[in-house]
N, C-alpha and C positions, 0 to 999 in steps of 0.2 A: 276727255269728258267721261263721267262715270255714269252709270244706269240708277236708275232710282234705286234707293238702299244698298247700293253698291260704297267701293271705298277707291283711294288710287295711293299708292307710295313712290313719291320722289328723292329722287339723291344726285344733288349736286357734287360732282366730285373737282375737287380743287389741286392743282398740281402745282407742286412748287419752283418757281424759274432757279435759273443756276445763271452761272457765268463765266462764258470760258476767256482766256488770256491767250494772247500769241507773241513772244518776245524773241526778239533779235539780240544775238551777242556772235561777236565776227572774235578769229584771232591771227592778227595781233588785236590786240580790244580794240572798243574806239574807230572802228574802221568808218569812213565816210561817204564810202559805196552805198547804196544806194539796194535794197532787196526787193523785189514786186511780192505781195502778198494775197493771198484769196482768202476768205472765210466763206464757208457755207454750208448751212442747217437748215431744220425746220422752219419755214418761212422768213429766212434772213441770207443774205449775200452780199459780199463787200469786196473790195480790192483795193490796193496803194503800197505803200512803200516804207520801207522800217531804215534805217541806217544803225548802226552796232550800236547797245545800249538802250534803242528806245522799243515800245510795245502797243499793241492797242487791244480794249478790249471792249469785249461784248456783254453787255448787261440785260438783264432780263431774258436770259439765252432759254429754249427751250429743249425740256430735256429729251434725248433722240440723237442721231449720228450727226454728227459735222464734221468735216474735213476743210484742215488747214494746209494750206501747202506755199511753197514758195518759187521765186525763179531768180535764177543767177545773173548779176549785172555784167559780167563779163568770163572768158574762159578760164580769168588766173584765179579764179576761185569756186570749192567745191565744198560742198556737204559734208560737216561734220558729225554730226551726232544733232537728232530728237529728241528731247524728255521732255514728260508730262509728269505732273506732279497730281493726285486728287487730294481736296482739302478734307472729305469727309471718307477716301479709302471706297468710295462706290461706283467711280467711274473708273472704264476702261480706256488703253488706246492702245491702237495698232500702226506701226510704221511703215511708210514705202518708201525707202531710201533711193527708188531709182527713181520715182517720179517726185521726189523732193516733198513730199508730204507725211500726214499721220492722219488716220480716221480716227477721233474721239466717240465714244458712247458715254453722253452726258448723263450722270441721274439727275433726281429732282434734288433740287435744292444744293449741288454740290458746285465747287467751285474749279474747271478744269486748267491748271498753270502751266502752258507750253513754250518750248524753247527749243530754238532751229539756231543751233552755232556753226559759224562759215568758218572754213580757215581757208587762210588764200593762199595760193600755189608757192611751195617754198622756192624758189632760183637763187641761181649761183651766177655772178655776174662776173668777167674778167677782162680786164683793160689793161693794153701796152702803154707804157711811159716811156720813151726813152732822153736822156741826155748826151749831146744836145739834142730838144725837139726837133722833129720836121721829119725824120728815116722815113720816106716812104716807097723804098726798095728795099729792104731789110724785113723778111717774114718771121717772124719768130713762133717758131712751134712748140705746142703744148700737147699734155695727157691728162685726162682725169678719168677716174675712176668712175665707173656703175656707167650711167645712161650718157656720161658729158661726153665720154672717146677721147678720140683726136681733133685738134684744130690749132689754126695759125691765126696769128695777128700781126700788123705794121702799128707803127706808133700812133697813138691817138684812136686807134680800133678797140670797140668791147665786143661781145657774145656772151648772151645769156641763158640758161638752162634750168629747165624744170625740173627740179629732181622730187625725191620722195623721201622725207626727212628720216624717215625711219628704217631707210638702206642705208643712213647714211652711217659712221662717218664719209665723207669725201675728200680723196686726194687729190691735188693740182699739180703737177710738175711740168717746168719750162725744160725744154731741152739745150743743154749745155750752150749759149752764143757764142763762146770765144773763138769759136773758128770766123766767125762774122766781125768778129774785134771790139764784142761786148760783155761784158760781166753783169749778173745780178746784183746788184744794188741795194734793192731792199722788197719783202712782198707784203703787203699789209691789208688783210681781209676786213671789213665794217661790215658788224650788224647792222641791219637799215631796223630793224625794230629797239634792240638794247643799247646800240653803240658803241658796244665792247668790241674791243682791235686785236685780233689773232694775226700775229707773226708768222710769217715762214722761218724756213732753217735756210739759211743761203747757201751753205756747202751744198745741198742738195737741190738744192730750186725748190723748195716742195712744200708746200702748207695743209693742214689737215682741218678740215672743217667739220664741229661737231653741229649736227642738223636740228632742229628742232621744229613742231608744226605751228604755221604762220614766220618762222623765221626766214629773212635773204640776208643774202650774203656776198659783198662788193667788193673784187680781191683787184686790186693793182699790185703790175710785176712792175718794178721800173728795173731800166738796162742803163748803165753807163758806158759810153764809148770808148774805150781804148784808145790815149794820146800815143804820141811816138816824142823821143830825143835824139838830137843830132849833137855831136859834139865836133869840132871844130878846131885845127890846129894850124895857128899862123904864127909865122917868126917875121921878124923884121932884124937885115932886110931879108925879103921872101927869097924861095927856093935852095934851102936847107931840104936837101933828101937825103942826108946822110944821117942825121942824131934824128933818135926816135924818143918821142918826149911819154915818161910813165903816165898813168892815170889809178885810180883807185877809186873803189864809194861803193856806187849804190849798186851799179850794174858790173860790180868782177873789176880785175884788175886788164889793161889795154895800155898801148904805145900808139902814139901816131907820129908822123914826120910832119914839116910843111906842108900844108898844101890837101891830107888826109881829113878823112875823117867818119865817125861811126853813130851807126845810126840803130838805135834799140826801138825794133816794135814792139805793139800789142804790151804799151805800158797803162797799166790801171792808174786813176787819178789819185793822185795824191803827194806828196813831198819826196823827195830823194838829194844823195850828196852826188857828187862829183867834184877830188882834186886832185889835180897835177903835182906831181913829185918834185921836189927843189932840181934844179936844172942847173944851179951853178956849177956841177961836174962838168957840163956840158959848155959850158963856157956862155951859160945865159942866164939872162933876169926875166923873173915873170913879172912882167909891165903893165896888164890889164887884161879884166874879164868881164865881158858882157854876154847876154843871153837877150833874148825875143821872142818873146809869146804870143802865141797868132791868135790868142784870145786875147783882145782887147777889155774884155768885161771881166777875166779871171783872177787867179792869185799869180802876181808878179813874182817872176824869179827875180831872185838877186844874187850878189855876188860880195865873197871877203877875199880879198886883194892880200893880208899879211899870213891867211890862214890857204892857201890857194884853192879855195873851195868855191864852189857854186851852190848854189840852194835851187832845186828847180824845183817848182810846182804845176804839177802834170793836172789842167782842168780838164774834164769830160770830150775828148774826141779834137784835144789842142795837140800843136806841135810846138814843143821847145826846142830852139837852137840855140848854142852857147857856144 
């Protein structure tokens, strides 16, 4: 109220709202995790949850500090990087990267665009194969570089590891099996995010993993077992220990009498020869040759009668007799 002859001056002052954004992006992109979120300012405060890709935001926000922050849905994933973007260059922000937040200093009228990117925990994942399945008395020991060490599997076993994509590369190497009476096979790492398939070197057991942040990576060793051959020498009629009958092929050149016979371990799977040397010096005819493969489901040996050879095919952890 004024006094007589008096006067009064009024000033409305009007401040202009702004509007701040809070946006989620996870990598690998796309993530379907789930992030808890808080907003809260000058008389407003909110909470909920973003998934990679989506945002929400505040309209009519008033200008003054607010602090957005976030929380992790699980331990394989961690805080990558804060930015804020101002639309008119007049607001500030400040980052707490241990408490997973930013404090904004909104001005009037300006527009603040925030973004919280997750990458989730890179791992190295590795699983024993072996053929035939089922070894589960056969340990097979491995090495890998930086944080993975040492460690053993049995067939059908994996172990996973955290590593930190930017110590990486990462080496995996099996240690030699063949004293166990298995050979590496084959090693084959999947990106679980690109799908690209990185090979090992199998002279070495050893695959090299180049790391990247949000990438894992899912490496099978598989082992083939080591068959054995028995070769086998009958005359008809039996008990001939005097004439030693040649051989020749796959495995060096050998004699057996009636009644002998030789047996090659720690053979890798795959085809070989074996044949008998003409024997008519010896006053004999070669009259037949069979073999028995103790894998019913594998590649059948066979046999040529005018060429005196055998064909034997050696499956994963089989025994050929001929």
């Amino acid at each position: 109220l004024t006094q007589p002859g008096g006067s009064a001056h009024c000033t409305f002052t009007n401040t202009q709202l702004g509007t701040i954004i809070m946006r989620k992006e996870t990598l690998p992109a796309g993530a379907a995790e789930s992030f808890g979120y808080t907003i809260n300012g000058p008389d407003y405060s909110d909470s909920g949850s973003l998934a990679g890709g989506e945002f929400v935001q505040v309209d009519n926000a008033q200008p003054g500090t607010w602090t957005l922050a976030e929380t992790l849905p699980a331990a394989d994933w961690h805080l990558g990087d804060i930015s804020c973007t101002s639309a008119l260059g007049s607001s500030g922000f400040d980052v707490d990267p241990d408490n997973l937040q930013t404090t904004v200093e909104l001005a009037p009228g300006d527009t603040m665009d925030c973004t919280f990117t997750n990458v989730e925990d890179e791992t190295i994942t590795v699983e024993k194969v072996t053929v035939p399945a089922g070894d589960t008395n056969t340990a097979f020991a491995f090495t890998g570089s930086g944080s993975i060490g040492s460690f053993a599997l049995l067939d059908g076993e994996k172990q996973s590891f955290s590593v930190d994509a930017e110590a990486g590369p990462y080496i995996l190497t099996e240690d030699d099996p063949s004293g166990s009476g298995y050979e590496v096979t084959e090693i084959a790492c999947v990106n679980s995010q690109t799908g690209e398939v990185t090979l090992g070197e199998l002279l070495t057991r050893t695959v090299a993993l180049d790391t990247k942040p949000g990438e894992s990576h899912h490496c099978t060793f598989t082992n083939e077992r080591h068959g054995q051959v028995v070769i086998r020498k009958a005359t008809a009629p039996a008990g001939d220990t005097t004439n030693a009958f040649g051989f020749y092929g796959s495995f060096g050149s050998f004699a057996l009498k009636d009644g002998d016979d030789r047996t090659i371990l720690e053979v890798a799977p795959g085809t070989y020869s074996v044949s008998e040397l003409d024997p008519t010096s010896l006053d004999y005819g070669l009259t037949g040759i069979s073999c028995t493969d103790s894998d019913p489901g594998g590649t059948p040996s066979t046999s040529d009668l005018p060429t005196h050879t055998a064909s034997i095919n050696v499956d994963a952890g089989e025994t050929v007799e001929c």
